[in-house]
N, C-alpha and C positions, 0 to 999 in steps of 0.2 A: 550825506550817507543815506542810501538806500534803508527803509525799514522790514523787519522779517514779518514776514505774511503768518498773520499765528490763527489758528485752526481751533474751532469749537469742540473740536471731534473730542471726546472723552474716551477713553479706555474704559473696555469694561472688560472685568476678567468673567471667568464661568462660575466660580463662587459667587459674585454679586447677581450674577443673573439668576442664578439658582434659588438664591437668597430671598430675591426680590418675588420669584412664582411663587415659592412656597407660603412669604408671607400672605401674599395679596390670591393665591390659586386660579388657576386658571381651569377654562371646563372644556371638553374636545366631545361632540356629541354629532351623529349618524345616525342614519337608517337607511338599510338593507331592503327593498321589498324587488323578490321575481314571483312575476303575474305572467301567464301563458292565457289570453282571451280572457281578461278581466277575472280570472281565478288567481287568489295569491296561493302559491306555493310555500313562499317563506318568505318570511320576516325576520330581520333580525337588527336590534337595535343596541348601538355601540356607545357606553359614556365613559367617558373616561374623565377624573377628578384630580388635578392634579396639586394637590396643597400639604402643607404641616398638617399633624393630630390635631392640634388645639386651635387651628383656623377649622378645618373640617368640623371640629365638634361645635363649633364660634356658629354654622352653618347650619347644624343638626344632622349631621351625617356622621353615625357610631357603626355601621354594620359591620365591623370588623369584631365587637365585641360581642355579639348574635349570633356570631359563625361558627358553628361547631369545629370547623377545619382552623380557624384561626384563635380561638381564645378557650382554655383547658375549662374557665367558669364557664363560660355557654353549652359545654358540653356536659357539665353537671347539671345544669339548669334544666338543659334536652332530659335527662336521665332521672331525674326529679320530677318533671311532669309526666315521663312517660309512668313513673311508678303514681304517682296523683290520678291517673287515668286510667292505668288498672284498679286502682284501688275504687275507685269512683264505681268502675262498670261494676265490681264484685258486690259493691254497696246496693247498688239498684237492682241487682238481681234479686238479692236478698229481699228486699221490699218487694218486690213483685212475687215473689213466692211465699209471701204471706196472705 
């Protein structure tokens, strides 16, 4: 009797794969430069991160938490120093006009 030819190949669904980048991230990184006679015009440099929150943070990468457009506390934080920094300038004036 002939034996059946069996194959290493493993199935892998789009979940596991998915699964697998987000644990482990992967990084996708470019740069952009047009120069017309050794003058750059533009640069422009492209990274892209592509992981879980808690690998990213694992990494030291939080800026999502710093972005006014993305986390409602950063944008009190924004609105908190800007009033520390008026307050500051009003204070220094003061001392100097004495």
């Amino acid at each position: 009797m002939p034996q059946g030819i069996t194959h290493g190949i493993q199935a892998t669904n789009l979940a596991d794969i998915l699964e697998r980048v987000l644990d482990k991230g992967i990084v996708i990184a470019g740069d952009i430069k047009v120069s017309i006679a050794d003058i750059e015009l533009l640069s422009i440099k492209i990274r892209l991160l592509v992981a879980s929150v808690e690998k990213a943070k694992e990494m030291g990468i939080d800026w999502w938490q710093s972005d006014p457009a993305l986390s409602s506390k950063a944008k009190a934080l924004e609105d908190e120093s800007r009033d520390l920094k008026e307050r500051l300038d009003r204070l220094e004036a003061r001392i100097q006009a004495q």
